[in-house]
Structures are given as structure tokens and as C-alpha cells.
N, C-alpha and C positions, 0 to 999 in steps of 0.2 A: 620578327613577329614573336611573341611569347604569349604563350597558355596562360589561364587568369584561373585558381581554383578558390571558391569560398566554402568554406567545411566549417557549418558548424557555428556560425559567430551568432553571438546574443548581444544587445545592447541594452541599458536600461538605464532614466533618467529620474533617479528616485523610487517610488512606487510603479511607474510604469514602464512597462517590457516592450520596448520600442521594438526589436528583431528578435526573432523568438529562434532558435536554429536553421538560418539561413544556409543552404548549401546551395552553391550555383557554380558548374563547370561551363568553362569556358574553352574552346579549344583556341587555335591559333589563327588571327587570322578572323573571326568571327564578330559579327554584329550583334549585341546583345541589346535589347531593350530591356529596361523596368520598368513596366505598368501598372497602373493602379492609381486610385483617388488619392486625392489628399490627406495626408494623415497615414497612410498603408505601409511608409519604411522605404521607398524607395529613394528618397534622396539622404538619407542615413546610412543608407547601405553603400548608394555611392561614396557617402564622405568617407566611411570605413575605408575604402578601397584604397580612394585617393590619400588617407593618412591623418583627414583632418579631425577623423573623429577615431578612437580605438576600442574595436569593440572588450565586452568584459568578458569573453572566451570563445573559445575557437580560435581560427587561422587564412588570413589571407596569405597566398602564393602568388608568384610572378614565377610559372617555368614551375625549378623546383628550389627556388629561394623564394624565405617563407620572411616577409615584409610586416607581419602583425605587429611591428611594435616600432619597425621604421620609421620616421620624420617621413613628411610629403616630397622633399629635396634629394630624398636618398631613392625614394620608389620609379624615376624615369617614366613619368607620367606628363602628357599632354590633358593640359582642361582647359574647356568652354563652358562659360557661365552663362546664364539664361540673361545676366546684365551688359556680357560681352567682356567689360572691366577694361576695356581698354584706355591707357594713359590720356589725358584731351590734351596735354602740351605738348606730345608727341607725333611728331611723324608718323604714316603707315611704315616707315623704313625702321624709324627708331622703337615704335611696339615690338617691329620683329626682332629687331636687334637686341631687346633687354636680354631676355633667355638667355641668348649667347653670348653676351657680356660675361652673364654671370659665369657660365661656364667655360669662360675663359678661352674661349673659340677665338684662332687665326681671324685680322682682320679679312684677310682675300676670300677665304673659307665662309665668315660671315654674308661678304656681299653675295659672293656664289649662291650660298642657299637661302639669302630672301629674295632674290631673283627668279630662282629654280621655285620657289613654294608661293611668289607673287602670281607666274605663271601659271600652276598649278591649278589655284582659285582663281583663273583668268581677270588681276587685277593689274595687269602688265603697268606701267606710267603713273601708278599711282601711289608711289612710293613715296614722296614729296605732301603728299597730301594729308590736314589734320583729321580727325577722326569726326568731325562738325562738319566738313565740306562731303563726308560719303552720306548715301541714305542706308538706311534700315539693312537693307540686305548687303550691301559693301562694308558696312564696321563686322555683320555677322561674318563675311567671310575672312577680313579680317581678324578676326577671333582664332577660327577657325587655322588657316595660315599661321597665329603665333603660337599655336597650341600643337602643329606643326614641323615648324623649322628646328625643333631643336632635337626632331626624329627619337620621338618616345616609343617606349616597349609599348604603351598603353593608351591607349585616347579615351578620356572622360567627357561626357556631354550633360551639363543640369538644363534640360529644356535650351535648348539654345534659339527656338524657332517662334519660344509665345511671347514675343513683344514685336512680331511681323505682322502684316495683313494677310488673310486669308490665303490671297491667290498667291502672294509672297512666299508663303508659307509652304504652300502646294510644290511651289517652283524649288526652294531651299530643301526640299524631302529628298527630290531624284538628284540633287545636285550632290550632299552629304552621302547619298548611298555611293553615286557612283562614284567620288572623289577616292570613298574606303575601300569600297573595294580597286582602283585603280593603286592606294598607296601599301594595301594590304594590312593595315594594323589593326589589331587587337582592340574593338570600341566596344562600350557600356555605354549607354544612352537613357537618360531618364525622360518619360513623358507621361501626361495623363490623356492622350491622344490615343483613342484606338487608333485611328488610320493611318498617325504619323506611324508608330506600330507595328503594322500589318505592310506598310510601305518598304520601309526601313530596313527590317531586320532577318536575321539569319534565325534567330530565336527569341522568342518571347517569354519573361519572368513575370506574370500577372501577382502580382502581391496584396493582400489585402490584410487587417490590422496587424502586420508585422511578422506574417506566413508566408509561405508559397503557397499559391491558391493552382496553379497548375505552371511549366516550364516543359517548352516544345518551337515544335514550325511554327508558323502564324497560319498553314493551312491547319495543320493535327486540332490547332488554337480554335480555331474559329469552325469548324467542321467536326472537330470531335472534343468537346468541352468536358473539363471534369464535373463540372458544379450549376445549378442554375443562378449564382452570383456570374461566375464566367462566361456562361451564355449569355446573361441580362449585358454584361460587362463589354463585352466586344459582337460589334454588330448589335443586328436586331435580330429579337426571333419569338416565334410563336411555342406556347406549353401546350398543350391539350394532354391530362390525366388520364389515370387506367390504373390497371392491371395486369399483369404477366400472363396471357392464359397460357402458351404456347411458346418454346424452344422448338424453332425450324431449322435450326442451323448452330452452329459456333456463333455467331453473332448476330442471329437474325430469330427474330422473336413473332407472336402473336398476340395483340396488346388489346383486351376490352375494354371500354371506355363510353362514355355516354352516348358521344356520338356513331360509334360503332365500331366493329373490329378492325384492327388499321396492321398493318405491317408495317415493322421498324426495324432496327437495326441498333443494335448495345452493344456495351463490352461481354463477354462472355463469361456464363457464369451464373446468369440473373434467375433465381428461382421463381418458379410456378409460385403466381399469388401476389409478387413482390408490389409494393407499389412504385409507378415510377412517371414520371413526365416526357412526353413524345415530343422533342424540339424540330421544330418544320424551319427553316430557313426562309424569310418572304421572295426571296429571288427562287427559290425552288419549286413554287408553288405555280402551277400554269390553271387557269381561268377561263372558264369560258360561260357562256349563258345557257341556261336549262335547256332551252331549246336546241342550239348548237351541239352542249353536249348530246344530247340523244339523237342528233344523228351521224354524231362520229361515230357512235357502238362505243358500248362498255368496255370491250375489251379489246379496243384499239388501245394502242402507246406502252402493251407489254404487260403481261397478268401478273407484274410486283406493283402495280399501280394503284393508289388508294383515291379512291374520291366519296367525296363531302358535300353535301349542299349546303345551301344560306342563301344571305339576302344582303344585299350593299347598303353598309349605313353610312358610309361617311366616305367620299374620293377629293383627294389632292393631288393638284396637278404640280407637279414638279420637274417639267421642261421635258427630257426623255424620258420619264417614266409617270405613273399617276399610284399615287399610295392607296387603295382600299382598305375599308376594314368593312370584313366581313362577321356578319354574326350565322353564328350556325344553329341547327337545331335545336343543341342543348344549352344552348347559352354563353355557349364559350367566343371568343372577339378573336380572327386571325386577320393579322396584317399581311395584304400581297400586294408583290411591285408587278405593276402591265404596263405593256408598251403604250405609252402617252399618247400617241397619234390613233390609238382605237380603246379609248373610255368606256366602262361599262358605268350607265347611272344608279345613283342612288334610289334604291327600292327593287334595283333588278333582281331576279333570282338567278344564281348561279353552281357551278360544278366544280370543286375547287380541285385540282388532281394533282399528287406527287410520289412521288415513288419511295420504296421503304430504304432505298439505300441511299437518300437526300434528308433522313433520318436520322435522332441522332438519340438517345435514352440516356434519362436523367435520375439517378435516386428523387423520390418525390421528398 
């Protein structure tokens, strides 16, 4: 396993600053993803890594050999490409075998480990077989295997999973997580998939016009956002505006706002006055009917409890769960997920209630 560190690289194609100071540590051993839309630097920043592009300053490291101006040949790097690339006049036996050809690997040693890495990606017998006789997800794992066998310091992934179907796709997420973590190496992984993502990874690089927009957990990610680009960017999530009236705490606030005083939770710090956006997560938000609520009592469910009234304008039913969108008094629109099997309709009025630590404060 070897450590990955990027310090500092910039790239630039003419006029435009494709990666603007890119730093991204990697330890050993770790799952990284790059997210972000198209256009954002993520698959530039992979090719940096992998050698095929060099950036015009700063430093990529492998460990503590510093590779920025290495050949791709010289860096010990395994890649999958979102096209797979694998030979068509080839055997599955003879894709894996090229690598090791070239690297001049014992014949015995050869069969050994396309054996050992056929088994792996459980394509046991199918060694023999052209890359036209496997489907979709056997050329990926294929890929995947000869990117593999040649036992790289480093695993590269460009999208390997968007020319799959759906549930394909679902299937190929737990298969790739658990494969890396079973072989233990060092992967960078590019996608524009929150969920592949949030599945996936050890750490998230969210990128956007050729920044770091935030770099974390996928929970810190999705639960503590830096930005509402990153909120809007992974998952879904509700804004409702304000004010700062109140520091309760280190990171727990008193927040005015139209619809009325709400408790949240910020990074700490945030000044009396400041403006800022209150992000509600739609799974965090529990629902009930005007009625219902008043006679649970107010101050059931714990007095960090915030609740909201409205009115349902819009429900979609989506198998176990039913999407609302709720309008509230002041005007503002909150999407909540309820359990499908008990629908509140349209025009009902309801209690929308979540707690200030299912909160998350956003500079507005």
C-alpha cells in the first residue's frame, strides 16, 4: 500500500486554469472519490496522477517519491477506464497477461496471478473467453482484474460503472468497495454520482470549477456541508433563511427567520446578526397532521424540537417512501420523505418537526 499526496498542482490549457491548487492527502490504503459535475477538474486531476497529463506546478507523491514529472510506465499504477479498453482479439487470459508480459514476469508467476485475480472478481473458467462473449458487468470486472494483476502501488478508476444499467450499476458499487478493501490498495475514483460516492468511499473530494469545494467523510459530507453548492450537490435538502439572533452554545445557535425562531446548529463562531441558510435534511423531518400533532403535546419528542406548519401541495409516491412538498406560511417550499404506506394528501395541513441537531447552517 502507498500513501498518495497532491500539494499544490495547477493546470492550465491556454487561457483557462483548469486546477487551480489542488491539495488532496491520501493515506494508505484509502478510497478516495472525485466528485463533481462535468467540467469541475476531476478527471484532469486523475490524469495528473496517473502521468498522462503534467501538471504546471506543484507535486504529486507516491509514499515519499515525488513522481510529478514521471512517465505513466514508471508510476506503478493500475487503471480502469469508463470504456474498460480492453483488447477484442484477446482472451480474458491474454488482457491479463499483456501487463505482465510487458513487465517481463515468469511464465508460472504469470498463470499464478491471473488465476489468483480471475478468482478474485469471481470469473473463475473464464479465461478462454473473448471480451464480446462477456456482458456489461464481466468485461467491467475484467477491467477491473487487469488493472489488478500486475499488483499496483495505486488503483485509478475514470467512471468505470456509467456504461452499466442501473441495477448493474447498484450491484458493481458493493462489489468494487468490497474487492478494495479486501486487496487493500490505494484507489482514487472519479464519478459525477453522489451515491456511487457516498457508497464507495473512504473520503470525498467534491470539486467544482477546478477548486476544492469541501474534502471529508461522506457522513461530515452530506451532514455537515461547507457550501450550499455542496448541500444542493449531494443529496437533497431543504434552505429556509434568517438570521443569527442567538449563540446557545459552541455550535448551537438561535436563528429568526420568517417562519419563526428555529434552532440549529453551525460551525462555531457565527456572529449575532450574521445571515445564514438553515439546511433541514428531507429524511429528518417527521410529519404529521395538524390534528395529530396537537394531540401528541408540543413538547413531546424533546424541547430541541422545532416545528413548522403548512399545507401539502404536491405528493409522489415512490414505492417505500412518498416525496411531499410542503408550503409553509412564509412562502418558503420543504421537501419531506414519509413512510409510503401512510400518505398525507394534498391540501392537508400539517406539523413539520425536526430537531436542531438534524441542522446544519449555511453562510447565506
Amino acid at each position: 500500500m502507498t500513501a498518495l499526496t497532491i500539494d499544490r498542482i495547477n493546470k492550465r490549457y491556454g487561457n483557462l486554469h483548469i486546477l487551480k491548487d489542488i491539495s488532496i492527502p491520501i493515506g494508505q490504503g484509502e478510497f478516495v472519490s472525485l466528485l463533481g459535475p462535468s467540467g469541475c477538474g476531476k478527471t484532469t486531476t486523475l490524469r495528473c496522477i496517473a502521468g498522462f497529463e503534467r501538471p504546471d506546478t506543484g507535486r504529486i507523491l507516491f509514499g515519499e517519491r515525488d513522481v510529478t514529472r514521471a512517465l505513466p510506465e514508471q508510476r506503478d499504477i493500475g487503471m480502469v477506464f469508463q470504456s474498460y479498453a480492453l483488447f477484442p482479439h484477446m482472451t480474458v487470459a491474454e488482457n491479463l497477461s499483456f501487463g505482465l508480459e510487458v513487465r517481463k514476469v515468469a511464465p508460472a508467476d504469470r498463470q499464478r496471478r491471473i488465476a489468483d485475480v480471475l478468482a478474485m472478481v469471481r470469473l473463475e473458467g473464464y479465461d478462454k473467453r473473448y471480451p464480446r462473449e462477456l456482458s456489461g458487468g464481466q468485461q467491467q470486472r475484467v477491467a477491473l482484474a487487469r488493472a489488478l494483476v500486475i499488483e499496483p502501488s495505486v488503483l485509478l478508476l475514470d467512471e468505470p460503472l456509467a456504461n452499466l444499467d442501473a441495477t448493474l450499476r447498484d450491484e458493481m458499487r458493493f462489489f468494487i468497495r468490497d474487492l478494495q478493501q479486501r486487496v487493500g490498495i490505494t484507489s482514487i475514483y472519479v464519478t459525477h454520482d453522489q451515491a456511487e460516492a457516498m457508497v464507495m468511499s473512504d473520503k470525498i473530494v467534491v470539486m467544482s470549477a477546478g477548486t476544492i469545494s469541501q474534502f471529508g467523510s461522506p457522513r461530515e459530507i452530506y451532514e455537515r456541508p461547507a457550501s450550499q453548492s455542496v448541500a444542493g450537490f449531494i443529496g437533497r435538502s431543504n434552505t429556509i433563511g434568517g438570521k443569527i439572533a442567538e449563540a446557545l452554545g459552541q455550535d448551537s445557535y438561535k436563528v429568526e427567520t420568517p417562519c419563526g425562531s428555529i434552532g440549529a446548529t453551525g460551525p462555531a463562531g457565527l456572529s449575532r446578526g450574521a445571515d445564514v441558510k438553515i439546511m433541514i435534511r428531507p429524511e429528518n423531518i417527521n410529519t404529521r397532521s395538524q390534528a395529530a400533532a396537537a394531540g401528541q403535546g408540543a413538547g413531546e419528542g424533546g424541547h430541541s424540537d422545532n416545528v413548522l406548519s403548512g399545507s401539502v401541495v404536491n405528493s409522489v409516491y415512490q414505492g417505500s417512501a412518498n416525496q411531499l412538498a410542503v408550503k409553509l406560511g412564509s412562502g418558503d417550499r420543504v421537501i419531506v420523505d414519509v413512510n409510503g404506506r401512510n400518505p398525507l394528501e394534498v391540501g392537508e395541513q400539517v406539523a413539520l418537526r425536526f430537531a436542531a441537531r438534524d441542522t446544519w447552517l449555511l453562510a447565506s
